[in-house]
N, C-alpha and C positions, 0 to 999 in steps of 0.2 A: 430759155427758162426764165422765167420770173423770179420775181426778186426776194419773193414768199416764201417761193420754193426753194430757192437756193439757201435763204437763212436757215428753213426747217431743214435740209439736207445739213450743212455746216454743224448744227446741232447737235442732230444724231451720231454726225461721223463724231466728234468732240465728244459725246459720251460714251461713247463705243472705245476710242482709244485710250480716254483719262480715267474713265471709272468700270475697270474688267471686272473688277470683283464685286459688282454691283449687285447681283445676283445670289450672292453667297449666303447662307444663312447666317442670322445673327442670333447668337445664344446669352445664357445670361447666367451666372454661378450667383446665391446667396449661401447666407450663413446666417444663423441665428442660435443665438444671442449675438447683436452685431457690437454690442459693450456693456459690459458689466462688472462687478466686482469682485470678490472673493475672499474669504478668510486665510491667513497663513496657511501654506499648508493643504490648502482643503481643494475640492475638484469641482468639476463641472460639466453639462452634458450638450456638448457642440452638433450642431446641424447642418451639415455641407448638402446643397441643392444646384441643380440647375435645369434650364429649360429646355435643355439638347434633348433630345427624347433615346437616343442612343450613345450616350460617349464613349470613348474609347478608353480615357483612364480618368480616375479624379482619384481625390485625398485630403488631408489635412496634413499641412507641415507646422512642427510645433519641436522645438527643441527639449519639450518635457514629454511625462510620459500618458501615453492615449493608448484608449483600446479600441476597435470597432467593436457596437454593439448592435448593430445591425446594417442592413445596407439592401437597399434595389434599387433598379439600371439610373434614377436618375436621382437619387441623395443616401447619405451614408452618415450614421448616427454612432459619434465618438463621445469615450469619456477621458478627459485630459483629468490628472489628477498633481498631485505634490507641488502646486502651484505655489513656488515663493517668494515669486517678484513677475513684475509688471513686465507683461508681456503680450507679443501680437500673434494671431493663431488667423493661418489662410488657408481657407478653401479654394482648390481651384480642381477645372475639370478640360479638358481638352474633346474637342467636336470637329471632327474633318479637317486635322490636322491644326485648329487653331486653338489656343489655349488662352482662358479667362480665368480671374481669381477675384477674392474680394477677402477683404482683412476682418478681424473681429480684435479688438481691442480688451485685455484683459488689465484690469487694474486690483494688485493684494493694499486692502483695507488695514489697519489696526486700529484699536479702540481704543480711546485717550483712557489715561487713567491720572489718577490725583498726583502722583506722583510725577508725571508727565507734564501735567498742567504746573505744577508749583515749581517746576524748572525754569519756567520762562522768567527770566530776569530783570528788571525794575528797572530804572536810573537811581542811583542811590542818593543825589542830590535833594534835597525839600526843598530846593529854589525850581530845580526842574519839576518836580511832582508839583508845588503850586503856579505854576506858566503855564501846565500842562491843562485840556480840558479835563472836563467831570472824571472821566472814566481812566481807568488807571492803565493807560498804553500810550508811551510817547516814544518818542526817537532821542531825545537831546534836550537838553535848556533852551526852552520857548518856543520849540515844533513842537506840535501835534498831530496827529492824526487819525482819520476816522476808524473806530472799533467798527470789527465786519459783524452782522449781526449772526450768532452763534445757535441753531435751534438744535436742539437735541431731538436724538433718531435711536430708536432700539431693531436692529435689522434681525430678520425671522431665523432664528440660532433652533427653533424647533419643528418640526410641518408631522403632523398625526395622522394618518388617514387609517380611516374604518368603514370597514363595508358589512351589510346587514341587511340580510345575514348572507352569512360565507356557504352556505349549501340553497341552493338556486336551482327551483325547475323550468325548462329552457319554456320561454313567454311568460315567465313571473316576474314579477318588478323587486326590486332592490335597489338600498339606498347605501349611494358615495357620499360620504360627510371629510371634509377636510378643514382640520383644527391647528391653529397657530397661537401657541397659549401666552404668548407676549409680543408686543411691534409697534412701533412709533413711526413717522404718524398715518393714525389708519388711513386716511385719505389717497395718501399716495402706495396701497398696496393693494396688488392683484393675485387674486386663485385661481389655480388653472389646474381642471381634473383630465388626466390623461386617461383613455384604453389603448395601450399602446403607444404608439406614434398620434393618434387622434383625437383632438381637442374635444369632449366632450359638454367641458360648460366651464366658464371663467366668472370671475364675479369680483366684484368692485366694492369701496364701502365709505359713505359720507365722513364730512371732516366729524371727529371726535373728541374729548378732551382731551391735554397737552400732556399726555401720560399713558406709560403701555399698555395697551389693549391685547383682547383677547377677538379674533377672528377666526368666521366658521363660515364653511362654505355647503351647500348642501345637491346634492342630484339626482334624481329618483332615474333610473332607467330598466330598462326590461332586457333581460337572459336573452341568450340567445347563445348555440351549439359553439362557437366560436370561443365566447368569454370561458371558458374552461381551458384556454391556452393562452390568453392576453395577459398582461401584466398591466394593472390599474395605480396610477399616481398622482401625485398633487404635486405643485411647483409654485413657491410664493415667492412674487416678484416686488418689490419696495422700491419702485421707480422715484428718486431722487434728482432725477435731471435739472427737473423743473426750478429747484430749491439750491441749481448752484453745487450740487453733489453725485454720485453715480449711481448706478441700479445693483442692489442685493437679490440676490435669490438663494431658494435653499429647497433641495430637493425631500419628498419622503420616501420611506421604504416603499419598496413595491409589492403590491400583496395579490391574491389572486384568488378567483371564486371556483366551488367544484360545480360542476352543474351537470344535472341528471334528467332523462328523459321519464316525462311524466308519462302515466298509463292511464289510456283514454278509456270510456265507459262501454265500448262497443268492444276493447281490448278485453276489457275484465269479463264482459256477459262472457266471450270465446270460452277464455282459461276458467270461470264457474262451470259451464257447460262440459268441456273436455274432462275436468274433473271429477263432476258428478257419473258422466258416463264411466271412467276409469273405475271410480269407486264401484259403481253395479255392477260392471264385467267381473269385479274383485270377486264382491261375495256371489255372484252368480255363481261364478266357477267353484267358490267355497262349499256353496249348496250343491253345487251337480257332483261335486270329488264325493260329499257326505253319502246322499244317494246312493252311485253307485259302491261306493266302499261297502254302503250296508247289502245293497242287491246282490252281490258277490257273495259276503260272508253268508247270506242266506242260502245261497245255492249248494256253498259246499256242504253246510251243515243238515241240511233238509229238514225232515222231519223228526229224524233223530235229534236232533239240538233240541228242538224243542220237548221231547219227551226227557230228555235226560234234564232240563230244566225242569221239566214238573218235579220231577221224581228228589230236585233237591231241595222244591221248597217245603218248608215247615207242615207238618197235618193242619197245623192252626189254619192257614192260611188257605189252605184249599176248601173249595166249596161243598 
């Protein structure tokens, strides 16, 4: 045997014996939101996914409390609520017997207030406050150090959506508008209109002045037989990252459209047509009952009726 062939032999048998599970499928579990924030108290709507096309069990483990709000074979849609402190929430799913997860990072925000702010306490010395730089944050007599730069942020406490109009015939258009009536700073905030679970359209919006805005987002789409059972919503996201801070979101109610089958023109000529016949059979029959009622009374009466009618009209009258 050559000495090619022996290497290539050595090879094989060495990945044959060190790597048996080579062959194994490799799967992958997300979550999303994979970090975000929260208000005291307030909840959030988690996304356990994975790539296994069949798993055997998955969940969300979370020491507070979660609902499932939906779920198929391969993600399941929780709402964790009464969040009131910083915590990690993991999706995991197991696939032929092997089990992967992936963490999502939950952090509860509070909002400074004046009172908050006027707590933080001075050096009470004026030999330290003048050794000190410009700005009025030192450590001691003759440290200084550098002030973090502070920007103000109003995260989306509101989310409005309106659909218009709410009665929809199936291939009509109508409009999703989703409204966030205060937020700082717009630059870093995103819309996202959901039907269901499916992103219909997100939207983005240039830097703006250094003061709360007002953001609207807009979507024009088309009925269809299904949208009379989806639940439509908006979800503003204030991605902060970037700025050294974390990401707010705030979900809106969820609303939902009626939607009613249109009646086409070839429908209507039908039901005109079927009517109009209905209607002639009506008085047809109206006119033939009249007819024979009087052919009848004529027969029993004969001729006699009508002489006993002459005989009671007036002299005047006769000729």
């Amino acid at each position: 045997m050559s000495s090619f062939g022996y290497r290539t032999l050595t090879v094989a048998l060495f990945t044959l014996i060190c790597c048996p599970g080579s062959d194994e499928k490799v799967f992958e579990v997300h979550v999303r939101p994979k970090k975000l924030a929260v208000e005291p108290k307030g909840s959030l709507e988690v996304n356990c996914s994975t790539t296994c096309n069949q798993p055997e069990v998955g969940g969300l483990e979370t020491s507070l409390d979660k609902i499932l709000l939906d779920e198929q074979a391969q993600w399941k849609h929780y709402l964790v609520s009464n969040i009131s402190h910083d915590t990690v929430l993991q999706c995991h799913f197991t696939c032929s017997g092997k089990q992967e997860s992936m963490n999502s990072n939950v952090s509860v925000y509070h909002t400074w207030s004046p009172e908050t702010i006027m707590s933080v306490k001075l050096p009470h010395s004026p030999a330290s406050i003048l050794n000190c730089c410009p700005l009025p944050l030192c450590t001691g007599a003759g440290q200084a150090t550098s002030s973090p730069t502070v920007e103000h942020h109003e995260p989306p406490r509101q989310v409005i959506l309106t659909l218009q109009p709410t009665l929809v015939a199936v291939g009509k258009s109508f409009t999703i508008e989703c409204r966030v009536p205060t937020v700082e700073p717009l630059d870093s905030l995103t819309l996202f209109l959901f039907r269901g679970n499916e992103t219909l359209h997100y939207e983005t919006f240039g830097k703006a002045a250094p003061a709360p805005q007002e953001a609207t987002a807009t979507f024009n789409s088309t009925a269809d037989r299904e949208d009379g059972h989806r639940n439509f919503s908006c979800l503003a996201v204030l991605d902060l990252m970037s700025r050294g801070g974390n990401i707010f979101h705030k979900h809106s109610a969820p609303k939902m459209l009626e939607i009613y089958e249109p009646v086409s023109d070839s429908q209507m000529v039908i039901i005109v047509t079927v009517v109009s016949v209905l209607l002639s059979l009506f008085v047809t029959s109206v006119l033939l009952c009249f007819i024979f009622g009087q052919h009848l009374r004529q027969q029993r009466m004969g001729t006699y009726g009508v002489r006993a009618a002459w005989r009671r009209l007036p002299q005047a009258f006769r000729p």
